[in-house]
TIMAR-251604 format. One record per residue (C-alpha): z, x, y; residue in three letters. Coordinates in steps of 0.2 Angstrom, whole numbers, plus 2048, in hexadecimal, padded with zeros to 3 digits. Each point is the difference from the previous one (the first is absolute). Layout:
<rolos>
[[Z, X, Y], 'ALA']
...
</rolos>
This chain:
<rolos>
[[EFD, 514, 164], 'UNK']
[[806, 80C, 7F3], 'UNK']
[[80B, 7F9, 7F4], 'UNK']
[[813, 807, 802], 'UNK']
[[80A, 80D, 7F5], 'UNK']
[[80F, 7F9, 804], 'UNK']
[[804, 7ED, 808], 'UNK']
[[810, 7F7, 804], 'UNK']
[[802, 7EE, 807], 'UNK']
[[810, 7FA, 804], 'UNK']
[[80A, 80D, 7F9], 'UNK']
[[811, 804, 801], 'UNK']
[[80D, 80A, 7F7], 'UNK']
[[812, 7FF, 800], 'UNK']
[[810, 80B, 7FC], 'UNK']
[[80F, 7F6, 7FD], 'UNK']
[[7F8, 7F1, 808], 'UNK']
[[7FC, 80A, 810], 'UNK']
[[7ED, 800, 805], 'UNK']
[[7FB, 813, 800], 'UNK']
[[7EF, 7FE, 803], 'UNK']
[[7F4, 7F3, 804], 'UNK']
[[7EE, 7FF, 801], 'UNK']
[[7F5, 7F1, 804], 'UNK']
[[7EF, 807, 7FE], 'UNK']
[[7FB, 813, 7FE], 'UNK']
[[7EF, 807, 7F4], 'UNK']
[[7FF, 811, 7FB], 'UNK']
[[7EF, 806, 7FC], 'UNK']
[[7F8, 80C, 7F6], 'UNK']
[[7FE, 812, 804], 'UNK']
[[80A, 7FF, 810], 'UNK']
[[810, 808, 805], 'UNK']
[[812, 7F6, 807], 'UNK']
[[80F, 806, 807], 'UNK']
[[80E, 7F8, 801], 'UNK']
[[80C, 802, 80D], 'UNK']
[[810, 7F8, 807], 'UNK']
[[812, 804, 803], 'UNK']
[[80C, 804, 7F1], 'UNK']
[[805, 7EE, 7F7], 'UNK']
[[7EE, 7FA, 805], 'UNK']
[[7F8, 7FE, 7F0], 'UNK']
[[7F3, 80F, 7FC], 'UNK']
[[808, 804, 7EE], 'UNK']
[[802, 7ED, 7FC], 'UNK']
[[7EE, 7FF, 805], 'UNK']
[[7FB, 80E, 7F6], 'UNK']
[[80D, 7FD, 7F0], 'UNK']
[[7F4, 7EF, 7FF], 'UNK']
[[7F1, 807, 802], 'UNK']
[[805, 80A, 7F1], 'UNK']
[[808, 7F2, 7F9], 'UNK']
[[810, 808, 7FE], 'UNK']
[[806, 7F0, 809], 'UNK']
[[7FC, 7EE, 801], 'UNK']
[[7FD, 7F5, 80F], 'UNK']
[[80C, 7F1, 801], 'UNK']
[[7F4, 7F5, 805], 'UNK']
[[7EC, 7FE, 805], 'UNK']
[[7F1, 80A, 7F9], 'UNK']
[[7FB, 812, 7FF], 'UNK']
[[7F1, 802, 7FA], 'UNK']
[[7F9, 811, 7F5], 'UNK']
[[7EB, 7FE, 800], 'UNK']
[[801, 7EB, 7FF], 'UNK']
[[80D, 801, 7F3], 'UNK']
[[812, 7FD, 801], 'UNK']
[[809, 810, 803], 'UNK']
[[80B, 7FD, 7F0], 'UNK']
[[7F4, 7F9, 7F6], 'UNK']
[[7F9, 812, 7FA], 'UNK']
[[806, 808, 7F0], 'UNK']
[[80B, 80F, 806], 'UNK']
[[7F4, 80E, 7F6], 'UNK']
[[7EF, 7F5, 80A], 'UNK']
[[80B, 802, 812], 'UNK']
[[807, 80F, 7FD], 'UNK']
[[7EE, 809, 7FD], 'UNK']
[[7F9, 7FB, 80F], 'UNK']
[[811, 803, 80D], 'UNK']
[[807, 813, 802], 'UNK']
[[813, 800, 80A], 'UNK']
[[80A, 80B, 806], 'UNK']
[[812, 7FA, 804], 'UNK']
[[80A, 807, 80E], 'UNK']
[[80F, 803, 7EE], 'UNK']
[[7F9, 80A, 7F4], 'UNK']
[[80B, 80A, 7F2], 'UNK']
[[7F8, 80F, 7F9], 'UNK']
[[7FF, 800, 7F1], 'UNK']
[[7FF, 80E, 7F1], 'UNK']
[[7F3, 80B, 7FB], 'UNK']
[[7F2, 80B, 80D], 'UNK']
[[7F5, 7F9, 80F], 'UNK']
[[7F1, 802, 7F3], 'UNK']
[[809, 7F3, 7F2], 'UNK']
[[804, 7F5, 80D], 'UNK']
[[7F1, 7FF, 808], 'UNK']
[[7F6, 7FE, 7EE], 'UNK']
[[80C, 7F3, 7FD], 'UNK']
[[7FD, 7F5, 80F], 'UNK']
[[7ED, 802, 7FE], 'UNK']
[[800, 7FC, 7EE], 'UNK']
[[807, 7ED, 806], 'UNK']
[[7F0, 7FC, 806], 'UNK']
[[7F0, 7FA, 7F4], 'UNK']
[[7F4, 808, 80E], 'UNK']
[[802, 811, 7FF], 'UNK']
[[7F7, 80A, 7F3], 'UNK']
[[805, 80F, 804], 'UNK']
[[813, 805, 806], 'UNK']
[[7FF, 811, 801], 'UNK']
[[7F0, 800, 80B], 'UNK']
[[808, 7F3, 80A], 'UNK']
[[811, 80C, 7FE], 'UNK']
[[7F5, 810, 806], 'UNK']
[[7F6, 7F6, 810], 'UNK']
[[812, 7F8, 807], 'UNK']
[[808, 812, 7FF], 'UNK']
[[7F2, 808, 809], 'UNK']
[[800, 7F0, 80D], 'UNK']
[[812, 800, 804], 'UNK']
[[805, 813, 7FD], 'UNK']
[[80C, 7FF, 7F1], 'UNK']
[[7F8, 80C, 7F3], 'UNK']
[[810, 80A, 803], 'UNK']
[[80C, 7F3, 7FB], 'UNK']
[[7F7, 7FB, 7EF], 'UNK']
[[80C, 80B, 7F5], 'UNK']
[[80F, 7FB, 80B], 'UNK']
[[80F, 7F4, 7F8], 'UNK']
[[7FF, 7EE, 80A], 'UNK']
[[811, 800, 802], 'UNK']
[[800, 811, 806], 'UNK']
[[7F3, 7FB, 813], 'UNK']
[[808, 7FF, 80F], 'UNK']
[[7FF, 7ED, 805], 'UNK']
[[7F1, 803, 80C], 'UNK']
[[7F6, 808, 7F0], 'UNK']
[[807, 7F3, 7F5], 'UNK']
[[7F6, 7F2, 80E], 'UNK']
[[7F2, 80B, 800], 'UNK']
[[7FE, 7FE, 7ED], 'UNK']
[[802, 7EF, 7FF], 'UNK']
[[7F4, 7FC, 80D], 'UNK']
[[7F5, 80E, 7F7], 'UNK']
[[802, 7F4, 7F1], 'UNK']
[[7FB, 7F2, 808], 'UNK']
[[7F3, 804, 809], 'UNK']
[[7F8, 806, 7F1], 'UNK']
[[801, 7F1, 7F8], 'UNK']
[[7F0, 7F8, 808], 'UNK']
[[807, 7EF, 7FF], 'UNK']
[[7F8, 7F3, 80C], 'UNK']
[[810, 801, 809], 'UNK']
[[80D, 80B, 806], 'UNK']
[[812, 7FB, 807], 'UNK']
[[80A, 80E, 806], 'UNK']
[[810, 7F9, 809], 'UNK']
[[808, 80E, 80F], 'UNK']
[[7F1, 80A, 7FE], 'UNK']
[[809, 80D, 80B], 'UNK']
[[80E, 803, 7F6], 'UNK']
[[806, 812, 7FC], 'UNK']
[[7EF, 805, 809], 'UNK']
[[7FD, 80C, 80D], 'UNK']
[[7F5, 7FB, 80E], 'UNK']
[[7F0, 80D, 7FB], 'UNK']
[[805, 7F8, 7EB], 'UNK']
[[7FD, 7EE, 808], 'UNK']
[[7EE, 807, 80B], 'UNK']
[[7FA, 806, 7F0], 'UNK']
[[805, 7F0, 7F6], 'UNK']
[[7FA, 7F5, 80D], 'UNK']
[[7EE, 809, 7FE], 'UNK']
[[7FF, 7FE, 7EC], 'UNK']
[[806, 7EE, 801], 'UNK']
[[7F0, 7FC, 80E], 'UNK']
[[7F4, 808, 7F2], 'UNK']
[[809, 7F4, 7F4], 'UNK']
[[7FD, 7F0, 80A], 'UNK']
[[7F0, 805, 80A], 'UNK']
[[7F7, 807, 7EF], 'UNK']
[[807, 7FB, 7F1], 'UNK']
[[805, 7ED, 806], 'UNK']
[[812, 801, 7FD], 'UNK']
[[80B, 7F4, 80A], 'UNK']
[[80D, 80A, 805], 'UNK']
[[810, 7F7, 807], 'UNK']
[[80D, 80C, 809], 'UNK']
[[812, 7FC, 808], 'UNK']
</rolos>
């Protein structure tokens, strides 16, 4: 069997001594895609705010690739794990800087702007290159983020409320790059 991405064992995570989520066992594996559903208050954006470490569990184990999930550096875990939050502030400056500036966080890519040129071309955004961040609609705003992202070529991508500020025929075409990124370039891709 394959070794796992992503493990957890006896996991559980807490608010104010509340359990939000537990989970006994649970593997993700490599090149595979998860979503995450549930009602509101169910725990998806706990599960995914550990996944990307923004949160800790309480108690148990959650593994990253055999290792501890904290036990990375931040630079070593952040260069191999791409997320887009459901919250994100636009910040100053054009789609192009922002974009050059997320890629430039990772030590795999050689070339931004090639990587700059084949996302805008995937996903449709030459058009909003020039444009001010804070200046997009919220639905563009998503669009670039997950642009962004996507880009990255991390081994894995967490995008918690993929849907949001997307139209349905946004979402189809999303839903299409994302298989190409898990069934041909190997990404684990975890959605809520």
């Amino acid at each position: 069997m394959p070794q796992p991405i992503f493990s957890f064992k006896n996991a559980i995570y807490e608010i104010d001594g509340q359990k939000v989520l537990v989970v006994k066992k649970f593997e993700m594996h490599r090149g595979a895609t998860y979503i995450v559903d549930g009602s509101m208050g169910s725990g998806k954006t706990s599960l995914v705010n550990i996944l990307s470490r923004k949160n800790k569990i309480t108690s148990g184990d959650c593994e990253y690739e055999k290792k501890k999930l904290n036990s990375y550096s931040k630079r070593s875990f952040n260069d191999q794990i791409a997320f887009v939050d459901q919250q994100f502030k636009a910040p100053f400056g054009t789609v192009n800087k922002f974009l050059k500036k997320t890629l430039n966080k990772y030590s795999h890519i050689t070339n931004v702007n090639r990587k700059i040129e084949d996302i805008s071309k995937k996903m449709d955004i030459e058009y909003l290159l020039d444009r001010k961040m804070r200046k997009l609609s919220p639905g563009q705003l998503r669009w670039i983020v997950l642009a962004a992202n996507i880009a990255a070529d991390t081994k894995v991508l967490l995008i918690d409320e993929i849907e949001q500020h997307l139209s349905p025929n946004d979402l189809n075409r999303l839903v299409k790059i994302l298989y190409r990124k898990s069934n041909y370039d190997g990404v684990t891709i975890v959605d809520t």
